[in-house]
Structures are given as structure tokens and as C-alpha cells.
VEXDREN-2710 file (C-alpha; in Angstrom, 1 decimal):
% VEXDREN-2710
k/r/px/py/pz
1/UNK/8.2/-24.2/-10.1
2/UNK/6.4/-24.3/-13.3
3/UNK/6.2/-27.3/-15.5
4/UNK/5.7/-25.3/-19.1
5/UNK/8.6/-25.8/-22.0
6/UNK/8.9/-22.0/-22.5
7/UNK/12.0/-20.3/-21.2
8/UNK/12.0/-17.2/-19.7
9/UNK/15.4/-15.6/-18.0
10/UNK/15.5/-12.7/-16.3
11/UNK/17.4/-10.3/-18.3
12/UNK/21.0/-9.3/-17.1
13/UNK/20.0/-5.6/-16.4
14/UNK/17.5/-6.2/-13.9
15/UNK/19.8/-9.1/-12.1
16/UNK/22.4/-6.0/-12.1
17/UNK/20.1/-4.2/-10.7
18/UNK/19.4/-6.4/-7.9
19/UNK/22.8/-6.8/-7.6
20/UNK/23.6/-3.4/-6.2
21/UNK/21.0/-4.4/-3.0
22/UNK/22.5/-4.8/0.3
23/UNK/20.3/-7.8/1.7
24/UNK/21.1/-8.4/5.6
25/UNK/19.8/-6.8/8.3
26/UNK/20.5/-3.4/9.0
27/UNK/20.7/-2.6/12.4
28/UNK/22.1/0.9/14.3
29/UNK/23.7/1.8/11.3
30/UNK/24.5/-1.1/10.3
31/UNK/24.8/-3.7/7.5
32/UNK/24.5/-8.0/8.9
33/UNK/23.5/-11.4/8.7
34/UNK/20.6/-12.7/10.1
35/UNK/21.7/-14.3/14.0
36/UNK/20.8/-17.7/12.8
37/UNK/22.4/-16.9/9.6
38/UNK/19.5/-17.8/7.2
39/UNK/18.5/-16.6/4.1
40/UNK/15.4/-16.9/1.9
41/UNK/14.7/-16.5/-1.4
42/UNK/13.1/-13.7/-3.5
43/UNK/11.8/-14.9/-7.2
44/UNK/10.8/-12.7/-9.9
45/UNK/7.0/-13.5/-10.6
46/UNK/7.3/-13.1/-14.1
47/UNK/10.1/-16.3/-14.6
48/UNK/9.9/-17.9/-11.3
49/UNK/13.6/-17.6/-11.1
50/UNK/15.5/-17.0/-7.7
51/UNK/16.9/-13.5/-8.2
52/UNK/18.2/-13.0/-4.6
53/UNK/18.7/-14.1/-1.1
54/UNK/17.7/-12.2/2.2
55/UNK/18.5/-12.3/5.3
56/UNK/16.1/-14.6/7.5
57/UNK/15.8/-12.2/10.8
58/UNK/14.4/-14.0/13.8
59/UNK/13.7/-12.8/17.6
60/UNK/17.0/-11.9/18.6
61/UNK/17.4/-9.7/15.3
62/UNK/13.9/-8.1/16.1
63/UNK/15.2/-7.3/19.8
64/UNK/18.4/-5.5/18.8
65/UNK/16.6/-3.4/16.5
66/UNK/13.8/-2.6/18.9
67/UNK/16.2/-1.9/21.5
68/UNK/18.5/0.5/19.2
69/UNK/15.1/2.5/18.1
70/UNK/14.2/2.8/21.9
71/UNK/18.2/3.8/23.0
72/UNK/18.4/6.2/19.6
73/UNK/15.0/8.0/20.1
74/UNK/15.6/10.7/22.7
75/UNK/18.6/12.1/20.5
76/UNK/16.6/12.0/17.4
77/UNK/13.6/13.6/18.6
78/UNK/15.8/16.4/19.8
79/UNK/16.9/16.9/16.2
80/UNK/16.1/20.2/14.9
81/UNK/12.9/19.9/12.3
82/UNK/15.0/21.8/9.5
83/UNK/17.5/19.2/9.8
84/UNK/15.0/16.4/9.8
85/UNK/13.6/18.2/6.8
86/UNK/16.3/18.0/4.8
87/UNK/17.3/14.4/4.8
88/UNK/13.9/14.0/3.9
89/UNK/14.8/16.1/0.8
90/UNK/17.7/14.7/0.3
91/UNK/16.3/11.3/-0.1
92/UNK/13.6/12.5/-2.4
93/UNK/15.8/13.8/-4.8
94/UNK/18.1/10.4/-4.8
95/UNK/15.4/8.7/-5.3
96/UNK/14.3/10.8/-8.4
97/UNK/17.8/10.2/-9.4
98/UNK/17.5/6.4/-9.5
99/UNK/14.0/6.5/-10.9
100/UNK/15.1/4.0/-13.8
101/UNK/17.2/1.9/-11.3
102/UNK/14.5/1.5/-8.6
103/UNK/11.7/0.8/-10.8
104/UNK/13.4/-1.7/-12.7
105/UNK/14.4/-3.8/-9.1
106/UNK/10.6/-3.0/-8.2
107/UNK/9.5/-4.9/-11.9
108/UNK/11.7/-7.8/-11.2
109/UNK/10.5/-8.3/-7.7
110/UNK/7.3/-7.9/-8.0
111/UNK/6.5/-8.0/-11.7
112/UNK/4.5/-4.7/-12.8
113/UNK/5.0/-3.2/-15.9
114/UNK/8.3/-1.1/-15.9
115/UNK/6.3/2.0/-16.6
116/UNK/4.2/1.5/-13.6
117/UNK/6.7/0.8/-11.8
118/UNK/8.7/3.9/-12.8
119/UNK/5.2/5.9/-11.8
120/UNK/5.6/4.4/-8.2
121/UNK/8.9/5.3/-7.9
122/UNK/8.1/9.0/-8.3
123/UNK/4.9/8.7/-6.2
124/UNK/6.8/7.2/-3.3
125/UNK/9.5/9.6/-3.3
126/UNK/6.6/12.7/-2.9
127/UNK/6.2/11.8/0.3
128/UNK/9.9/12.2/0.7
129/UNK/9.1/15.5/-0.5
130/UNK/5.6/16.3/1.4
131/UNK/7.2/15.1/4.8
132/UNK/10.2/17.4/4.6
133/UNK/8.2/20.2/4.3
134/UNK/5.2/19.4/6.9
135/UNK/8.6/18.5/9.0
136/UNK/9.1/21.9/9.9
137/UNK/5.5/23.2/10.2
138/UNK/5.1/21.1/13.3
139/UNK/3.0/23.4/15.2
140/UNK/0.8/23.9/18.5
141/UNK/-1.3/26.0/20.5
142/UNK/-2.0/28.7/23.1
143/UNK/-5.1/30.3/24.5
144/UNK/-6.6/31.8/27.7
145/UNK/-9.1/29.4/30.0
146/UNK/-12.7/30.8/30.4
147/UNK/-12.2/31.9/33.5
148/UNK/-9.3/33.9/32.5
149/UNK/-6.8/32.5/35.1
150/UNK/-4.6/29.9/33.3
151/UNK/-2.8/29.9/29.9
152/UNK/-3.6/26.6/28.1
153/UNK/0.0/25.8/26.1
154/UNK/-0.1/22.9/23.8
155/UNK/2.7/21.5/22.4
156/UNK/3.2/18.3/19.8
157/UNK/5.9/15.8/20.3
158/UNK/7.2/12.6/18.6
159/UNK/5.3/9.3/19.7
160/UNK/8.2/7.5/20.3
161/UNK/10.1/4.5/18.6
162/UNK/7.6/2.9/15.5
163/UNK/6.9/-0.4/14.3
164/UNK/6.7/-0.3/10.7
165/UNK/5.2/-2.8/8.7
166/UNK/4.5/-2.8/5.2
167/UNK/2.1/-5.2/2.1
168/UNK/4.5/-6.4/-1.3
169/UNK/2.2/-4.6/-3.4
170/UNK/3.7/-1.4/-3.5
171/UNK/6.9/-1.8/-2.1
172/UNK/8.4/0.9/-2.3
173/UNK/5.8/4.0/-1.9
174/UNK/4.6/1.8/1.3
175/UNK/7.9/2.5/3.2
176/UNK/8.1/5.8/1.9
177/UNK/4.6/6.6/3.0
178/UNK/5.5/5.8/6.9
179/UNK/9.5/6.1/7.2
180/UNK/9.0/9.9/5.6
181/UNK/6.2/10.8/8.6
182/UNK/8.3/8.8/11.5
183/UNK/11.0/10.9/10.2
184/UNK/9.9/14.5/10.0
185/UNK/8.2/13.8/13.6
186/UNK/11.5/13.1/15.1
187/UNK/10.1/9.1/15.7
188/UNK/12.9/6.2/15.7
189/UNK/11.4/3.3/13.9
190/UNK/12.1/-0.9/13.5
191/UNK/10.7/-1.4/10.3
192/UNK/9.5/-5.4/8.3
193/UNK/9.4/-5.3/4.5
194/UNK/7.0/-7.8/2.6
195/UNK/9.6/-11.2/2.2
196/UNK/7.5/-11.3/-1.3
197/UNK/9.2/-8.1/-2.3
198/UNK/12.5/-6.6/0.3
199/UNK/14.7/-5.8/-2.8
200/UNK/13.0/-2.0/-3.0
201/UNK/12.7/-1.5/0.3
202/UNK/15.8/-2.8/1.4
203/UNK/17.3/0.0/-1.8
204/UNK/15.6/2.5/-0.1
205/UNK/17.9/2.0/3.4
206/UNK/21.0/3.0/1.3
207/UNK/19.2/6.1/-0.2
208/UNK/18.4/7.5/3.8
209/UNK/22.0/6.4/4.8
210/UNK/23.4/8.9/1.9
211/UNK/20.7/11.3/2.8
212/UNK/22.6/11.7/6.4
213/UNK/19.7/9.8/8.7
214/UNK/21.8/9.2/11.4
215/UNK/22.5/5.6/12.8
216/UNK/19.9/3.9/15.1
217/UNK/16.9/5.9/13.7
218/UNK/16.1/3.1/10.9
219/UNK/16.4/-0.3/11.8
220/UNK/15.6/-3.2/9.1
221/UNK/14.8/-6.6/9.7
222/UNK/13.1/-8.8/6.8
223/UNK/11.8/-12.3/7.8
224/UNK/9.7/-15.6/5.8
225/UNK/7.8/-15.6/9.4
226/UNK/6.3/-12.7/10.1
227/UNK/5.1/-13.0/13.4
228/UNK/9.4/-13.8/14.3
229/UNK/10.4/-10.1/14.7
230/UNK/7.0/-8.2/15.0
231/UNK/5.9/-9.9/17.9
232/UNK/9.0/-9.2/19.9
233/UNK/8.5/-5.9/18.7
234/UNK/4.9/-5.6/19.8
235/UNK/6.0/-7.3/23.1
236/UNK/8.9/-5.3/24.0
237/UNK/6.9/-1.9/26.0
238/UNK/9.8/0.2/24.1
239/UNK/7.6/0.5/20.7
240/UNK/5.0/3.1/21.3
241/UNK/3.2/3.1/17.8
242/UNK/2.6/0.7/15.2
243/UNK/1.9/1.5/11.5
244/UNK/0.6/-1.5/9.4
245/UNK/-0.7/-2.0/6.1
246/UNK/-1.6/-5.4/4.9
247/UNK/-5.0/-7.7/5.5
248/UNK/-7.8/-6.8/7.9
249/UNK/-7.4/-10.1/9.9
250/UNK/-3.3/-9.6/10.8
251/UNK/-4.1/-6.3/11.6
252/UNK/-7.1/-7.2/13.7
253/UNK/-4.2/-9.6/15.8
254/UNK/-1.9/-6.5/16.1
255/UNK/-4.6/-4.2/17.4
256/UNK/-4.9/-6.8/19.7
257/UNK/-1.4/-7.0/20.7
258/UNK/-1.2/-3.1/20.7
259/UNK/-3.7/-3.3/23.6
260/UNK/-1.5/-5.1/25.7
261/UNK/1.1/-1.8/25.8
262/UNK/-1.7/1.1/24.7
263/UNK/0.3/1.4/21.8
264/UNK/-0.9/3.9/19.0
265/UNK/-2.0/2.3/16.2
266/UNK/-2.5/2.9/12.4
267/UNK/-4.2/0.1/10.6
268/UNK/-4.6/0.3/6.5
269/UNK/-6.5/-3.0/6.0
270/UNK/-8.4/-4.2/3.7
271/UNK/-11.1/-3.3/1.1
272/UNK/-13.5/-4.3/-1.6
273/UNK/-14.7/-1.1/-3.5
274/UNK/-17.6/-0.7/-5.5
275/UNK/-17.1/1.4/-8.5
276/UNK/-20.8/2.7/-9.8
277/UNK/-21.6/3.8/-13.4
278/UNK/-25.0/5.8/-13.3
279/UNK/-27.0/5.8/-16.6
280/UNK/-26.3/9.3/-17.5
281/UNK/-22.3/8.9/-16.9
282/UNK/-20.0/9.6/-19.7
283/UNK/-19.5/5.7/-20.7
284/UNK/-16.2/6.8/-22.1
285/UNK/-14.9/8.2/-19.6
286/UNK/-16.5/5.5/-16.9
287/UNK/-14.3/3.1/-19.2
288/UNK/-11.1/4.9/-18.5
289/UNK/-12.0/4.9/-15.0
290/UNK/-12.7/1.3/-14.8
291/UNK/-9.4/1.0/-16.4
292/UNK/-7.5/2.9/-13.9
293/UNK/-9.1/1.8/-11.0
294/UNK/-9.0/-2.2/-11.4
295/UNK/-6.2/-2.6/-13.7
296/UNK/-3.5/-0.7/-11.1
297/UNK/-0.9/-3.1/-10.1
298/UNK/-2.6/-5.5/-11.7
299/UNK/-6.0/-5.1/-9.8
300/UNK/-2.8/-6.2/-7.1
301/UNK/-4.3/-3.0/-4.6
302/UNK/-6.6/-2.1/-1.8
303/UNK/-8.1/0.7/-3.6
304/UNK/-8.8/-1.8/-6.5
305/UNK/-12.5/-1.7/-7.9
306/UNK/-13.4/-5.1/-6.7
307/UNK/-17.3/-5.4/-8.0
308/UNK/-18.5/-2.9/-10.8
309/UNK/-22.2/-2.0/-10.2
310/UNK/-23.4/-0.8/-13.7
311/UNK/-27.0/0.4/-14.5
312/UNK/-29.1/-2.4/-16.0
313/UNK/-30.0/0.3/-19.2
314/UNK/-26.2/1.1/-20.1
315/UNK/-24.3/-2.2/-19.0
316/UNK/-24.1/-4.4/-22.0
317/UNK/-22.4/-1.2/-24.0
318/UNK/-20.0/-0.4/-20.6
319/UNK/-19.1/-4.3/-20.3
320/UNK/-18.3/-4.4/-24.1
321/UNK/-15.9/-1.3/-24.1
322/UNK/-14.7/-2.9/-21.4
323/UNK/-13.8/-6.2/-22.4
324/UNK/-12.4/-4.5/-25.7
325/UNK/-9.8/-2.0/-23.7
326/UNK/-8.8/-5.1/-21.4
327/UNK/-8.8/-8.0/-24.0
328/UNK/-6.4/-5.4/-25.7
329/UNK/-4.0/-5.3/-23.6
330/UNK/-0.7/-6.9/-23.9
331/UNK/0.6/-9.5/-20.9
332/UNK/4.2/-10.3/-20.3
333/UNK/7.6/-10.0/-18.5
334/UNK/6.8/-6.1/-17.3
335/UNK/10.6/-5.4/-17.7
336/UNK/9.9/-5.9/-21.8
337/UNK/8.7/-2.7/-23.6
338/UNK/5.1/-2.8/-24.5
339/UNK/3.9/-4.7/-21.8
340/UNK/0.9/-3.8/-19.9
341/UNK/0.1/-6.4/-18.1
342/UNK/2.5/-8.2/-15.5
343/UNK/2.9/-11.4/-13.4
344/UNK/0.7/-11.8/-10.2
345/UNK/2.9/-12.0/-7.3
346/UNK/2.6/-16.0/-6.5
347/UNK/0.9/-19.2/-7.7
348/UNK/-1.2/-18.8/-4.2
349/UNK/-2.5/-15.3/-5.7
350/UNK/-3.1/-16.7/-9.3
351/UNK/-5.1/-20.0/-7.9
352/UNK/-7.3/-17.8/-5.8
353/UNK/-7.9/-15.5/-8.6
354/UNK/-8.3/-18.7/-11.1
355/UNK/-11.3/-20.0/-8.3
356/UNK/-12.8/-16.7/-7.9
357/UNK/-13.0/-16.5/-11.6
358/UNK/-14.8/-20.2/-11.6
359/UNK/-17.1/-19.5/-9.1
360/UNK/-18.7/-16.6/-10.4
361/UNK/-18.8/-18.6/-13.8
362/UNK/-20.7/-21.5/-12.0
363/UNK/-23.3/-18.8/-10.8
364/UNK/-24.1/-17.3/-14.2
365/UNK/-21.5/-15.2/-14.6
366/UNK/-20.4/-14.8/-18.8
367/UNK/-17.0/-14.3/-19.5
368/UNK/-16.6/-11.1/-21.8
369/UNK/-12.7/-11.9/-22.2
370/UNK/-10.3/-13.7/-20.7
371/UNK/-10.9/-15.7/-17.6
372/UNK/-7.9/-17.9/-17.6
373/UNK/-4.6/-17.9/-17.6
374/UNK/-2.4/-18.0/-20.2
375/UNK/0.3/-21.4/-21.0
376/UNK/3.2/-19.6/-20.3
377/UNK/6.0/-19.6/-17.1
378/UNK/5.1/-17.0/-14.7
379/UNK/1.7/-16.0/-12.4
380/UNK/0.2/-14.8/-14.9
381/UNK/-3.3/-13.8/-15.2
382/UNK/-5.4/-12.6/-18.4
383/UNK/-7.5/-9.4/-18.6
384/UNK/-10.8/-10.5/-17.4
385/UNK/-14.3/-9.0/-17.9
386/UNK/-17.7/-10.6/-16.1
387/UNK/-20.9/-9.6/-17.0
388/UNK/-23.9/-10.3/-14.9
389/UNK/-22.6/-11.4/-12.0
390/UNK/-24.6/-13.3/-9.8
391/UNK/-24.7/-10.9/-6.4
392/UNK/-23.8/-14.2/-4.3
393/UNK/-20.8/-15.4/-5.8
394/UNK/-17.3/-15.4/-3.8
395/UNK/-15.6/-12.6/-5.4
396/UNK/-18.6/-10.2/-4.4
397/UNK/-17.5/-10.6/-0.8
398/UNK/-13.5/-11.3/-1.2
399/UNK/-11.0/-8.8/-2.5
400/UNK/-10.0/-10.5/-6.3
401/UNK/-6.4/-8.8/-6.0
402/UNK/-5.9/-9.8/-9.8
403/UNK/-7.0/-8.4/-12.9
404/UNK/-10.6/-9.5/-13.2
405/UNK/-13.5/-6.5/-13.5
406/UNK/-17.3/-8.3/-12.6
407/UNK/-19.9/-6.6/-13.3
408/UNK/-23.4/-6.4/-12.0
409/UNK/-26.6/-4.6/-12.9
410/UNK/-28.5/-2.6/-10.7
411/UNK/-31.8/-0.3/-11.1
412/UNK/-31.8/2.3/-9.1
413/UNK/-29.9/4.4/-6.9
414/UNK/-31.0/3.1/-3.3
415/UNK/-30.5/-0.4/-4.6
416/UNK/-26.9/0.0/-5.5
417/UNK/-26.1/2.6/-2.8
418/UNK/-27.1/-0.5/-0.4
419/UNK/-25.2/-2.9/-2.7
420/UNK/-22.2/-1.1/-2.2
421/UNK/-22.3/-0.7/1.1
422/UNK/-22.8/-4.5/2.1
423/UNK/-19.7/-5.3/3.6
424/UNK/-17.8/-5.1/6.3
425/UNK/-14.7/-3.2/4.2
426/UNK/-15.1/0.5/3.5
427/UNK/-11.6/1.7/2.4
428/UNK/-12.8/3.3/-1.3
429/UNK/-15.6/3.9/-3.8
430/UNK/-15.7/5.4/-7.3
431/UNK/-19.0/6.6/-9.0
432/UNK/-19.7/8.1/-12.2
433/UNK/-22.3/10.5/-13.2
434/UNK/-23.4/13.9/-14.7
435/UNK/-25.8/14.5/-12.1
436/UNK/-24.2/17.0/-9.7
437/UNK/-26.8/16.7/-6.7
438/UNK/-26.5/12.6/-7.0
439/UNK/-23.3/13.0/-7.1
440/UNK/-22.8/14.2/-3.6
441/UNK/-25.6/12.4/-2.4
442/UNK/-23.9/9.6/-3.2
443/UNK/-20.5/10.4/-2.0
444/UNK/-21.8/11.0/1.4
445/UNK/-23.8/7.6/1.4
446/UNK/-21.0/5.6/0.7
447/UNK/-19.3/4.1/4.1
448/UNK/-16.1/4.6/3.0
449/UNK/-13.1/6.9/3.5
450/UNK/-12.1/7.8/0.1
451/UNK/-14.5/8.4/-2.8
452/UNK/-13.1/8.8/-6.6
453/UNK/-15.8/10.6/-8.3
454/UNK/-15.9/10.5/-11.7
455/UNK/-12.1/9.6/-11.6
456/UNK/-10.4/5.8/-11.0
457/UNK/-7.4/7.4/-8.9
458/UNK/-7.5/8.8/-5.8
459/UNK/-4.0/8.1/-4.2
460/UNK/-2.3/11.3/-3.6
461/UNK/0.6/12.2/-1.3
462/UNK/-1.4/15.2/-0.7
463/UNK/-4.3/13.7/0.8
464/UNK/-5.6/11.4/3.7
465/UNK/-5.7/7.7/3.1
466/UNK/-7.5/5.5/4.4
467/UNK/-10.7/3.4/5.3
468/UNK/-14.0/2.8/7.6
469/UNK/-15.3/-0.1/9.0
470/UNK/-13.0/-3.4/8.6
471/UNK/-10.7/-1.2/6.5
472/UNK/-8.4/0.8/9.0
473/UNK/-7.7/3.4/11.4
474/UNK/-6.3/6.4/10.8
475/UNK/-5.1/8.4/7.9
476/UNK/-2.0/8.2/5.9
477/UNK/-0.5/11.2/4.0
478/UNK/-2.0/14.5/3.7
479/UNK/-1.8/17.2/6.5
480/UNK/-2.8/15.0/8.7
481/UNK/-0.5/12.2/8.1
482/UNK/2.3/13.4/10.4
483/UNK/0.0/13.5/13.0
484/UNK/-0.5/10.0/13.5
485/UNK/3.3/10.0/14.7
486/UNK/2.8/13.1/17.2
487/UNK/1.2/13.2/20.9
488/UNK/-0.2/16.3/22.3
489/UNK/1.2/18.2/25.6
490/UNK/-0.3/20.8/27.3
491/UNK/1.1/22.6/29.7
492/UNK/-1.4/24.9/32.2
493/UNK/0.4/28.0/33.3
494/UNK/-1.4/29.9/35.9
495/UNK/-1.7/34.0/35.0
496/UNK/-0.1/36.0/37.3
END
């Protein structure tokens, strides 16, 4: 715990809030304890206070749920898609209806601004929405052979039962972003919340139990020890897909463990985008961008722009816009109006940020603003703008995951194209210019699987997310997000 005089409490609305969270394990249906009865603690980032207690779930929890998903899932994926559709509906619109409730547990958990938080509510509860209705437009195939003599009849059913596991960053669009897909494909699922952050996730159970999701088809075990209740699950032959998002190097071990079963496997990993500001981009709007895209969370994301390539002729004018919109900004409890700015998640993620910072310092770097954090209780982090950045320092080839933006210069448009491509991540990459030929010359040079051009925001439940390289497989929301939960059949019928 922190050592500083200042008090901060946690006000009584959000521990109300929290209040109203069931926090065992919930297993066919059902509400419990933990087998070994533990508990551990959740704190709110922004006070270090405890504000909860969850249930510690262990190998014995893990194999219950496992073994409910894999009893549950042949009556579930016989579930007609309409109905399957609309408890997905269901849930979106409860969840619309506790927008000020579920952000406010979100803030208090894991500390972003209440606004921001409020915005995630409402972008985790569209793939509520999307997934109903892809739910029912579930299609397949049918064509003649060459030779004219067979039919060729293919048909898409549900993978099976799903391991689900899910970063504290977004808590709750996350869950929403692979329980809605497992859902509208008819797929049974054991799903592991973050232990930094359960509360929103563990909110989001009661919303599907109102929405009529039948018992067995969700099961929820949270854990301090990961490896506890996924192993089992990634051990157990029942589980025939798992879903991860988190770092590259856990979800390098469960690739690894899914070859043991030839389990299907979606991996969201890590990434370290470059955001690029040509010298003919609109500085302005390459400001907002750079706003957007590292400030999100708290710079607390995958997609966050990790090292900000600027062209030599325009960067000390985009570095000192910059440091003026961050330096501006106001940091503090994100449950308090007019705060833009919250708690990092732990002291771990606040003394890696503080050593990145010191680093980069140490190699040349000048601090615009910020670059230390402020005397107060909390993980809290100033705004922080690097210019010239030495291209060998740390943060260059670790994700920051806090709010510092460095900067570095570059010439020319091979250079920085190479730049940006020298690592081993390739989930994202912004650019901004006014050249429309470099524009998609660029776009197609970055190895990445999202590009934000000329915009800092590019998560949509609309589209595909996801990465290249050490940054994933597969592709999360979109039209072909459901697909990751469906295996093809085809079925040869000969023509008589």
C-alpha cells in the first residue's frame, strides 16, 4: 500500500455498486464458493482500497465447469438460431439499461475515467447486438462437382465447448466480444476473467442469466493463478477451442497446449504500433489522433500507439501541440467529474512505465511534459510527451501500456515504413497524410492487421480485429468473427 498522507476513499456509490456483484463461481447455473473456499482481493487503482473479494477457483472448480460445458453442449447447439439470437438481444438491451451502473463498477475496478468507461459499456454491449443478428444468418453451401456426378452440401456447425479467456483492460467489452460469438454459434463455453478486474465481468453473468441463457452454457471461474483452472481446461480433451486475449508469451504457452488436443485457437496478443505523421498531414488533426490513439485507457491497450514516427521537418510543432493537449489534461479518481486521466491498474504497471520513461531519458530523450508521477495515493501516471527519442531505447521495443507518447523523427518514407515494421508485433498502425497514393502505399506496407488512416480509432464491432506476426491469430468481430466458433461439414451426395 502507499505510504503518502493524502486520503482517498472510495465514494459510497461505486462500493454500492460493487455491492450488487455476485462474486463466486458460477457453475451450471449456478452461484458458489470456490472448493478450497478462498477469496482474493480486488482494489480500486485509484485509492488502493480493497473493494471486494472473489472467489479463488482452483482445479477442481475448473473441472466442474469444463465438464458442465462439455455435458450442456449438444442441447445448446441444438438450440434454434432465433432463439440464440434473442438472448443475445436481450442482454444488449440490459446492458444499455445499466450503462451508468456498469461503468461506474468498470471505473472502480479498474480506474478509467467514468466517461470512458460509460463508452465501453456501450461498445461491449454492440457485440451483444451484432452477434444476435449474424446468429441467425448462419449460412452454407451447395454446388455441383465438375464432373457433374456428386452434389457438394456444406454445412457450418458450432466448434464445441470454448475456453474463454480475457486481459483487465477492457473488462467488460473483452467478454462481450467472445461470450456474444460462442453464443450465436450454439458453442458452450468455461470462461477466466482478469483477477485485476472480475467485478464487470462477473456483472455481466447476471445480465445473460436474465437474458434466458440457459444453465450450463456459461460457466465462470475467476482465479489469482492463472494457470489453476486454464490448464485443466486445456488438458481436459472436452474444450475444442480456445479464445485468448492477453500477452504474446502466455498465448504462445496456450498455442502450445492447444497442440496437444488440436484445439482451435484464437490468439489476440500483443502489439506495439507505430502511428506515422507525414509532412503534408493535417498537424491538427494528427494531434487529435495521437490523442485518441495513445491516450485510450490510459495508453492501458493493445491498439495503443506505442512509438510516434514524426517527420523530422514538422516534429518540433507536432510534439509541442502535443505536450500542450496532454500536459492539459486533468488526472484523478476517474469516478470524479472532470477527470481525464485515471489510475494505472498496479504499482507493477506504474514502475515499468516510470523505468521505461528513465531509460529513454538516459538515451537523449527530452521530456516535453510530464514524465513522472504525481505525490498522490493511487497508480498514477502523468501525461507524458518524449521528443527525440533515441531508436534504441526500451520502450521502442516493449509495449509502454501507460500514458507516455515518444516521439521520433524520421526522413523519408522507406526509412520509417522499415521503422515501423521492425518488430516482431504487428496488431495496428495509424498514419497521417494528404497524399492519397502514399496513403495506400503505405497501408499495404505496414505488417499489420489493422491500419487507422488518418484516424486514431479503429475498434469497431463491425470489423475484424486482430494482428500479424507475434500479434495473434484470427479475427475477432466483424462478419467473420462468428466464424472462428464454426467448423465446416460437407456432405457428398451422389446425383442420381
Amino acid at each position: 500500500m502507499s505510504t503518502h498522507t493524502t486520503e482517498l476513499r472510495t465514494s459510497q456509490a461505486a462500493l454500492d455498486a460493487v455491492a450488487t456483484v455476485n462474486t463466486g463461481t458460477f457453475i451450471d447455473g449456478q452461484w458458489g464458493e470456490a472448493a478450497s473456499g478462498a477469496r482474493f482481493d480486488v482494489l480500486n487503482p485509484a485509492t488502493e482500497e480493497v473493494i471486494a473479494t472473489v472467489a479463488d477457483g482452483g482445479p477442481e472448480d475448473a473441472q466442474r465447469a469444463i465438464e458442465t460445458a462439455g455435458r450442456v453442449q449438444k442441447e445448446w447447439a441444438a438450440t434454434p438460431p432465433r432463439e440464440r439470437s434473442e438472448i443475445l438481444r436481450r442482454a444488449y438491451d440490459l446492458i444499455m439499461e445499466r450503462q451508468d451502473e456498469l461503468a461506474l463498477i468498470m471505473t472502480t475496478e479498474m480506474g478509467k475515467p467514468l466517461a470512458e468507461a460509460k463508452g465501453e459499456v456501450a461498445y461491449a454491449a454492440e457485440f451483444f447486438r451484432w452477434f444476435s443478428e449474424e446468429a441467425v444468418r448462419i449460412g452454407g453451401d451447395q454446388t455441383i462437382t465438375g464432373d457433374g456426378k456428386n452434389r457438394i452440401m456444406v454445412s457450418k456447425q458450432p466448434v464445441g465447448p470454448c475456453v474463454l479467456v480475457t486481459p483487465w483492460n477492457f473488462p467488460l467489452a473483452m467478454g462481450t466480444r467472445k461470450i456474444g460469438p460462442a453464443i450465436a454459434a450454439g458453442c458452450t463455453m468455461v470462461f477466466k476473467p482478469a483477477n485485476l478486474t472480475p467485478l464487470s465481468s462477473l456483472a455481466l453473468v447476471d445480465i445473460l442469466i436474465e437474458a434466458g441463457l440457459p444453465a450450463g452454457v456459461l460457466n465462470v471461474v475467476c482465479t489469482k493463478k492463472a494457470s489453476s483452472v486454464v490448464g485443466p481446461w486445456m488438458a481436459s480433451g472436452i474444450a475444442r477451442k480456445v479464445s485468448f486475449t492477453g500477452s504474446t508469451d502466455v498465448g504462445v504457452r496456450l498455442l502450445e497446449q492447444a497442440a496437444q488436443h488440436v484445439m482451435r485457437s484464437s490468439m489476440e496478443l500483443g502489439g506495439n504500433a507505430p502511428f506515422i505523421v507525414f509532412e503534408d498531414a493535417d498537424l491538427d488533426r494528427a494531434v487529435d489522433g495521437a490523442v485518441a490513439a495513445k491516450m485510450r485507457n490510459m495508453g492501458e491497450a493493445c491498439t495503443a500507439a506505442n512509438r510516434l514516427f514524426v517527420h523530422r521537418s514538422v516534429m518540433d510543432e507536432f510534439s509541442r501541440k502535443l505536450a500542450e493537449r496532454l500536459g492539459g489534461l486533468s488526472v484523478g479518481d476517474g469516478a470524479q467529474d472532470g477527470t481525464d486521466v485515471g489510475p494505472l491498474v498496479e504499482a507493477k504497471a506504474l514502475d515499468k512505465v516510470q523505468e521505461l520513461v528513465d531509460d529513454a531519458v538516459a538515451k537523449g530523450a527530452t521530456v516535453e511534459c510530464g514524465g513522472s508521477r504525481p505525490d498522490r495515493p493511487g497508480f498514477f501516471y502523468s501525461p507524458t510527451v518524449l521528443s527525440g527519442v533515441d531508436p534504441g531505447s526500451q520502450l521502442m521495443t516493449e509495449e509502454i501500456f501507460g500514458p507516455v507518447a515518444p516521439v521520433i523523427p524520421f526522413d523519408s518514407e522507406d526509412e520509417v515504413v522499415e521503422m515501423a515494421n521492425d518488430t516482431p508485433w504487428g496488431l495496428v498502425g495509424y498514419l497521417f497524410t494528404q497524399d492519397v497514393d502514399r496513403s495506400f502505399r503505405v497501408s499495404d506496407a505496414l505488417e499489420v492487421g489493422m491500419v487507422g488512416l488518418n484516424t486514431g480509432i479503429v475498434s469497431n464491432p463491425a470489423a475484424p480485429f486482430g494482428g500479424v506476426k507475434a500479434s495473434g491469430l484470427g479475427r475477432e468481430g466483424g462478419r467473420v468473427g462468428i466464424e472462428e466458433f464454426l467448423e465446416y461439414k460437407y456432405v457428398a451426395v451422389p446425383r442420381t
